[in-house]
C-alpha positions, 0 to 999 in steps of 0.5 A: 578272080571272076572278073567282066574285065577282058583284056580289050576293056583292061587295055582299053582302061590303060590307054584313058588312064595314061591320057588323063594323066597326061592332060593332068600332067601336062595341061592341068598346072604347067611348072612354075604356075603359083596355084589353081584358082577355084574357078579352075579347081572347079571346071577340072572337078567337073571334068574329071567327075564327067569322064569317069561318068561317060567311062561309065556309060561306054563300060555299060554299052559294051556289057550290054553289047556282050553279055546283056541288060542284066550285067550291064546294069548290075556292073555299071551301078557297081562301078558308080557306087565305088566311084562315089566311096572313093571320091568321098573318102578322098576328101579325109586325105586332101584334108590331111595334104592341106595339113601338112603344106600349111605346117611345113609352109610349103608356098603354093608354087610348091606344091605341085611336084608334090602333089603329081608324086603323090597321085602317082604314087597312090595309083602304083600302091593302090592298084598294087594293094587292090590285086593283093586284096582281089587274091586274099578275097578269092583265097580266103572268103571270110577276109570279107568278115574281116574287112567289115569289122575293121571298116566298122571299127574305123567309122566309130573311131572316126567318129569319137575321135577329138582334134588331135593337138600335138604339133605335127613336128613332135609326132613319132614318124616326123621325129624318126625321119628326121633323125635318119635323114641329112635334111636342112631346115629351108626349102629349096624350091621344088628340089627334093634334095639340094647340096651344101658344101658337096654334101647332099641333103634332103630338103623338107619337101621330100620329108612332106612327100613321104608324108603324103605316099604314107597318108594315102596309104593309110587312107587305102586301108579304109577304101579298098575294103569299102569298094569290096563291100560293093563288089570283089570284081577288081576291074571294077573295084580298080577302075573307080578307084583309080578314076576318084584319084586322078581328079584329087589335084583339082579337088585339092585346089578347090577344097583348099580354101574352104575346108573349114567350112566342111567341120562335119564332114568327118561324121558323115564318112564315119557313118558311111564306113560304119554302114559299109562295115555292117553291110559286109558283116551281114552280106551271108544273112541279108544282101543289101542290093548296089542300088540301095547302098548307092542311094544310102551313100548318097544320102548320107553325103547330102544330109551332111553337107546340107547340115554343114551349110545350116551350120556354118549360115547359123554360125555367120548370125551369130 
């Protein structure tokens, strides 16, 4: 795999990574605390946006110190337009946490061992499904062609589909799990299992919890492929990665009381998809230049979130 990642910018990476997870850990929500305030929500959004920027910025210096302006530029763009891919297709999978606490009423106390296992969880798999995907791109360079095709498929998809309606407990993986695993019908606090007369049963917070590592999956297949369409480099196409999931804990406080109000947003991931899959299609007959589909994503976020407060103000009047 060609890659600008050395093991001095690998180890580099590792030591920021277990650091912010520490502080996420340890500093962002201490056990017991009922629930972020959206002014909290918002500083640590701000936060992590503004680490994965200066990350950026030092990831920069050092090309430029090593193999000059050019690559320097080149990857750094690379890494800010898959940083924004992530970070934007993130919010399909708050969306879909929000979900599943409100249908299994889990209290906001709760919800935090679910959500450190869950980012935990997303970073194992993903890094693990980022390298799989690196070694496919490298073995078999029309996977691209694959990818590009499915990304398309997804957009459309995302973009016809109407609210799905069937409740959530009568949905084939809920019922199944259900069946196969001794669990009781009350949470107890943030236990995962819980023990009824010397028998162990899972409570339904491990039920959520499965639920929430496969969502995150599911969501991997569209954004690892996307991130590829940007560059196939997988120190690059981890590190943004990686860095859009360590901030999804604050983005989830911030975003849960306002998701509502986000009713387009849906459309606007479809679109980004649906260019991102035409853009690997044609990569062999025309190379959309990184600058370009930065400045596309972009747009296409602005425009959707300037057309969702038109909506909701227009909806308000009447």
């Amino acid at each position: 795999m060609n890659s600008v990642g050395n093991p001095w910018l690998w180890g580099s990476f590792a030591v920021i990574v277990a650091i912010m997870l520490a502080v996420d850990l340890l500093l962002q929500g201490k056990r017991g605390q009922q629930t972020m305030s959206m002014k909290s929500a918002a500083c640590w959004s701000l936060v992590w946006v503004s680490l994965a920027l200066l990350f950026n910025a030092g990831f920069w210096w050092y090309l430029n110190g090593t193999l000059g302006r050019e690559v320097a530029d080149q990857q750094a763009l690379a890494f800010l337009t898959g940083y924004l891919i992530e970070k934007a297709l993130a919010v399909d999978n708050v969306f879909v946490w929000l979900m599943l606490f409100s249908y299994f009423a889990v209290p906001a106390s709760l919800q935090r061992r679910v959500l450190v296992y869950g980012v935990l969880g997303a970073i194992v798999l993903r890094t693990l499904m980022i390298f799989g995907g690196s070694w496919l791109v490298t073995q078999f360079h029309w996977i691209l062609y694959v990818f590009g095709a499915f990304l398309l498929f997804t957009g459309v998809k995302m973009a016809l589909a109407k609210e799905d309606d069937a409740v959530m407990g009568e949905k084939p993986l809920v019922r199944w799990l259900r069946k196969h695993l001794r669990m009781t019908d009350e949470l107890d606090g943030e236990k995962f299992f819980t023990y009824r007369n010397g028998v162990r049963f899972a409570t339904p917070l491990l039920l959520v919890l499965i639920l929430v590592e496969l969502s995150d999956v599911i969501f991997a297949v569209d954004s690892i492929p996307a991130i590829f369409a940007v560059t196939t480099d997988p120190f690059i196409v981890l590190t943004s990665n990686l860095f859009a999931i360590l901030g999804l804990r604050a983005m989830y406080f911030l975003l849960a009381n306002v998701a509502e109000k986000f009713s387009l947003l849906k459309y606007g991931l479809a679109v980004i998809l649906v260019f991102i899959g035409a853009k690997m299609l044609m990569m062999d007959i025309y190379h959309i230049p990184v600058a370009v589909s930065l400045g596309v994503v972009g747009g296409i976020l602005a425009v959707t979130l300037l057309l969702n407060v038109w909506v909701n103000k227009r909806a308000a009047r009447t």
